[in-house]
C-alpha positions in Angstrom: 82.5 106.8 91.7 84.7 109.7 89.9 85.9 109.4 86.5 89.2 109.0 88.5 88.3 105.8 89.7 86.3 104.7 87.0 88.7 104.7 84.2 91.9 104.1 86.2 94.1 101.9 83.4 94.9 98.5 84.7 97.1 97.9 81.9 99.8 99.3 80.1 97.9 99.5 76.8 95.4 101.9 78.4 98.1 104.3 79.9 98.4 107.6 78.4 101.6 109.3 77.7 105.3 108.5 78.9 105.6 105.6 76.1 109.6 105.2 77.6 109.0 104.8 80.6 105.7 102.5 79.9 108.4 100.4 77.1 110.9 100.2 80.2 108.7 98.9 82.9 107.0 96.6 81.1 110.2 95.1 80.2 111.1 95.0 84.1 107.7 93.2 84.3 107.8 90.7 81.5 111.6 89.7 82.7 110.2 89.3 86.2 113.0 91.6 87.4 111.4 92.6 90.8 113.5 95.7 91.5 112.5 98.5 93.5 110.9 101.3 91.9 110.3 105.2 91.9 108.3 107.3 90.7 108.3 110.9 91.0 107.3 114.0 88.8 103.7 116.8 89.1 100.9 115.8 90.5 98.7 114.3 88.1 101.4 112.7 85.7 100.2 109.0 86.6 102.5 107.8 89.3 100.1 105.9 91.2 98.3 104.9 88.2 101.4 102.9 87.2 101.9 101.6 90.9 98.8 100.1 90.4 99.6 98.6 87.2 102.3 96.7 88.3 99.8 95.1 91.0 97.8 94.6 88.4 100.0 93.0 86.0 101.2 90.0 89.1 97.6 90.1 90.3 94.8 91.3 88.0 91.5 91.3 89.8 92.9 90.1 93.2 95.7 93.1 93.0 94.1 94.8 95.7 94.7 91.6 98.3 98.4 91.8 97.2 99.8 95.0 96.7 100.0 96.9 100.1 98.7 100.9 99.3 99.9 102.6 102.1 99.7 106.8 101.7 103.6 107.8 103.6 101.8 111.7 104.2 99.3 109.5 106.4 101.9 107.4 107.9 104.9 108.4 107.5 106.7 107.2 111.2 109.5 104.6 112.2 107.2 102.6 114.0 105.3 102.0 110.4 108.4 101.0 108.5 109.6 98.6 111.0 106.2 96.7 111.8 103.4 97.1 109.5 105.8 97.8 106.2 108.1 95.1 107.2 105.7 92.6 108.1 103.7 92.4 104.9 107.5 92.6 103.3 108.5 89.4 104.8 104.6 88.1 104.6 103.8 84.9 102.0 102.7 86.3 98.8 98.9 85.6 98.4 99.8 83.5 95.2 103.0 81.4 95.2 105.8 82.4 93.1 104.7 86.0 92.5 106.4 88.9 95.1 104.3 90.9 97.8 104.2 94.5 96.3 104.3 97.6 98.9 103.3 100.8 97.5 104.3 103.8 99.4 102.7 107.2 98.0 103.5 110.6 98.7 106.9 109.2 100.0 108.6 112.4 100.7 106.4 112.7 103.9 108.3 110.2 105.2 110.7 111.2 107.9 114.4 110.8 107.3 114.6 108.0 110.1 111.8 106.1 108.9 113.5 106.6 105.9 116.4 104.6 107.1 114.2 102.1 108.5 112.1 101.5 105.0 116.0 101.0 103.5 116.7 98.4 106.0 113.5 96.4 105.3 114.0 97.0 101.4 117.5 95.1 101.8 116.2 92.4 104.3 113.0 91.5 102.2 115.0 92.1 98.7 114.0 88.7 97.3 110.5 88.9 98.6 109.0 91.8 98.2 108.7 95.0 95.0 109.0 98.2 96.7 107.3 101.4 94.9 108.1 104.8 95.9 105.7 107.8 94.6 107.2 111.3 95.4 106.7 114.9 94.1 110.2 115.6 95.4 113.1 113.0 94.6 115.5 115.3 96.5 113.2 114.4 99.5 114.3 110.6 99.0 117.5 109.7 101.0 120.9 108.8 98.7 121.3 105.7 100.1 117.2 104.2 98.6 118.1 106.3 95.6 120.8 104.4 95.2 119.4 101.6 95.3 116.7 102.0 92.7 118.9 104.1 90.2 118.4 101.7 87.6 114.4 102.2 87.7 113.8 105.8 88.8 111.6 107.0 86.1 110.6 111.0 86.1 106.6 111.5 85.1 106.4 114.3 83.6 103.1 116.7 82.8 101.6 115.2 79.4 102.1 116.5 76.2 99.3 118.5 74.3 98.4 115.8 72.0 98.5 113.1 75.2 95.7 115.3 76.7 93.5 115.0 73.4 94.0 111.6 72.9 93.2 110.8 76.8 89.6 113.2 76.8 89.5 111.0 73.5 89.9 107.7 75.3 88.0 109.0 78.4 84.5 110.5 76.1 84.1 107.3 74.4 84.3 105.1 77.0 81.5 107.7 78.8 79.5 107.1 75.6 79.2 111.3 75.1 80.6 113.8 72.9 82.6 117.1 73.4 82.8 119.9 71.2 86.3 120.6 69.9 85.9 124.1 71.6 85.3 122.6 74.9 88.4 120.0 74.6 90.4 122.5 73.7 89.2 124.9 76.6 89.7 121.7 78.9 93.3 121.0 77.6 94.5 124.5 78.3 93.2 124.7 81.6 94.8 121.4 82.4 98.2 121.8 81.6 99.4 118.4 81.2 97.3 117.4 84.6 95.5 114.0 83.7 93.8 113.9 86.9 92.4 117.5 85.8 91.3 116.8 82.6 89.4 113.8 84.1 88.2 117.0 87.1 87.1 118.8 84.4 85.7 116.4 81.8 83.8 115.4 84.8 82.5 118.7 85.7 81.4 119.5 81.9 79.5 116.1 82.5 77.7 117.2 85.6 76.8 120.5 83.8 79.1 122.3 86.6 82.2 123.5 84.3 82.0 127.1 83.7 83.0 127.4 80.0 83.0 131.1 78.4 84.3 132.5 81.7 84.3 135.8 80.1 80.3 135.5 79.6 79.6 134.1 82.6 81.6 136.6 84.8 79.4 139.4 83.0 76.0 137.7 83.8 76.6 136.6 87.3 78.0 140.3 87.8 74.6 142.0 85.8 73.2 139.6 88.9 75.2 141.0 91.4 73.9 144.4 90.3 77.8 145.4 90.6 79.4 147.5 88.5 82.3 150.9 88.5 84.9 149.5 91.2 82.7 146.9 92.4 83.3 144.9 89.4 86.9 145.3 89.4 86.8 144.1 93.4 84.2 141.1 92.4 86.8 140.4 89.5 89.9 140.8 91.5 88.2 138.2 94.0 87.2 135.9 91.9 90.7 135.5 90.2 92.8 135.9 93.9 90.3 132.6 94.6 89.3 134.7 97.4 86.1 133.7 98.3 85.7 134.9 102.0 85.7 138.4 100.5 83.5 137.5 97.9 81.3 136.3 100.7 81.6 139.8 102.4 80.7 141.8 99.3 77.5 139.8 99.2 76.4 140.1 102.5 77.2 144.1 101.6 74.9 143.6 98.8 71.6 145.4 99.3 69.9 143.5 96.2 69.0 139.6 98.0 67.0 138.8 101.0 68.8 137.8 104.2 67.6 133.7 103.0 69.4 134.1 99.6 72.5 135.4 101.3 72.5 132.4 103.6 72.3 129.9 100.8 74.6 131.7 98.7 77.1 132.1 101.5 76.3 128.2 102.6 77.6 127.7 99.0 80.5 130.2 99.3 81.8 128.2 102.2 81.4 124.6 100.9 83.6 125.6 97.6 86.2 127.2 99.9 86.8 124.5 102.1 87.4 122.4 98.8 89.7 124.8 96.9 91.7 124.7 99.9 92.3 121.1 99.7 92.2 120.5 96.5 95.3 119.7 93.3 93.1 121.9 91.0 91.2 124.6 92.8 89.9 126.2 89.3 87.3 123.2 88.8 86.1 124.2 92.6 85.9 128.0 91.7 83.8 127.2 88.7 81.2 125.3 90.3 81.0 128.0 92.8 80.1 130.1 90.0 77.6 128.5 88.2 75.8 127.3 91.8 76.1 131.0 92.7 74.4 131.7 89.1 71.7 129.1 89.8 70.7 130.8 92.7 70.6 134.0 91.6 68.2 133.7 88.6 65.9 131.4 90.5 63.1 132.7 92.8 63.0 135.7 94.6 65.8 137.7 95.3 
């Protein structure tokens, strides 16, 4: 289980950052409002980590069971809206008197006519049902749902400087470990205001995978390498660009590793490229390709 997952907050109090927007929906909660929702802002700012806390707050442990989590980039088609999102909508809550919940993430993948369709089932199942709508994009959201939820559109945005301490705070002692003030502070940079990143990297440091003193570490995996005059500037160039198929290629050039080595470290090569493609934060990806590469390198036989 990832950090991610681990320490998801369940409750408002363990939420970090966005203290209005945590104030306003809790009201909307504690009056038992039950309007529709959006979210939108960065990835990383805690939109679906508040989607779930509204599932959590009607249905603690069982919020799972009765909060639909339905990913729009997944399915994101007409035929969705009107029959699977419509009939839990209209479904009998799994406790009486509280609302079914539908979470939609990554709604901007929804097409404009299932768009049109989730409106329809929003109106129809109004007194039933708590719509939430997680997007990157609000301009991607139709006028006429926007509309609707005008009064609860809240806009997450990346978390301040001292919201990233106090969360690698939060996260460390709940770990039971310790982080030098040099390595928070290297973490908070890199993350920008990303709380899923600092949780990526905090994790990383964890695993001993984080590359920390890039500078230092770029100079011995190069001394490694054996590169050095315009090869280093290439292998730098490379590294920065993420480009890791022609960091691949200048190893296989490489006349200092035995044919085996170069298989494992290209194996290695290829894993972290298929993940940096894929990935929100490619930077924790390119660092564990470093320090694997640097593993392999100093051990054995070249």
């Amino acid at each position: 289980m990832t950090l991610k997952e681990k320490f998801r907050p369940k409750v408002m109090e363990d939420f970090v950052g966005h203290p209005g927007i945590k104030t306003a929906i809790g009201n909307q909660l504690i009056a038992d409002s039950r309007q529709d929702i959006i979210l939108h802002g960065p990835p990383g700012t805690g939109k679906t980590a508040m989607a779930r806390i509204i599932g959590y707050f009607y249905y603690g442990e069982r919020y799972e069971s009765g909060m639909m989590d339905l990913n729009a980039s997944d399915e994101n088609g007409v035929d969705v809206m009107r029959h699977k999102v419509a009939k839990r909508a209209r479904a009998k809550p799994i406790e009486p008197g509280k609302p079914q919940i539908v979470f939609l993430d990554e709604a901007d993948a929804l097409t404009p006519q299932a768009q049109m369709a989730l409106r329809r089932t929003m109106e129809d199942y109004d007194d039933n049902c708590i719509f939430i709508l997680a997007t990157n994009n609000l301009n991607a959201i139709i006028d006429p749902i926007q509309s609707r939820c005008i009064a609860s559109t809240y806009f997450l945005d990346r978390l301040k400087p001292d919201e990233v301490w106090e969360l690698m705070e939060k996260t460390t002692i709940k770990m039971g470990v310790e982080i030098d003030a040099d390595i928070m502070s290297d973490i908070s940079q890199r993350a920008n205001g990303d709380a899923r990143a600092v949780l990526d990297y905090i994790e990383s440091w964890h695993n001993g995978s984080m590359m920390l003193e890039a500078p230092n570490k770029l100079k011995i995996l190069m001394e490694l390498l054996m590169v050095g005059g315009p090869e280093t500037y290439k292998f730098l160039e490379y590294i920065e660009g993420k480009d890791l198929s022609a960091l691949s290629q200048m190893l296989m050039r490489s006349g200092n590793f035995t044919l085996a080595k170069k298989t494992t470290l290209n194996r290695i090569i290829a894993d972290c490229d298929y993940r940096i493609q894929r990935s929100h934060n490619p930077d924790v990806h390119l660092m564990d390709v470093m320090n694997r590469l640097n593993e392999v390198m100093v051990g054995g036989d070249r």
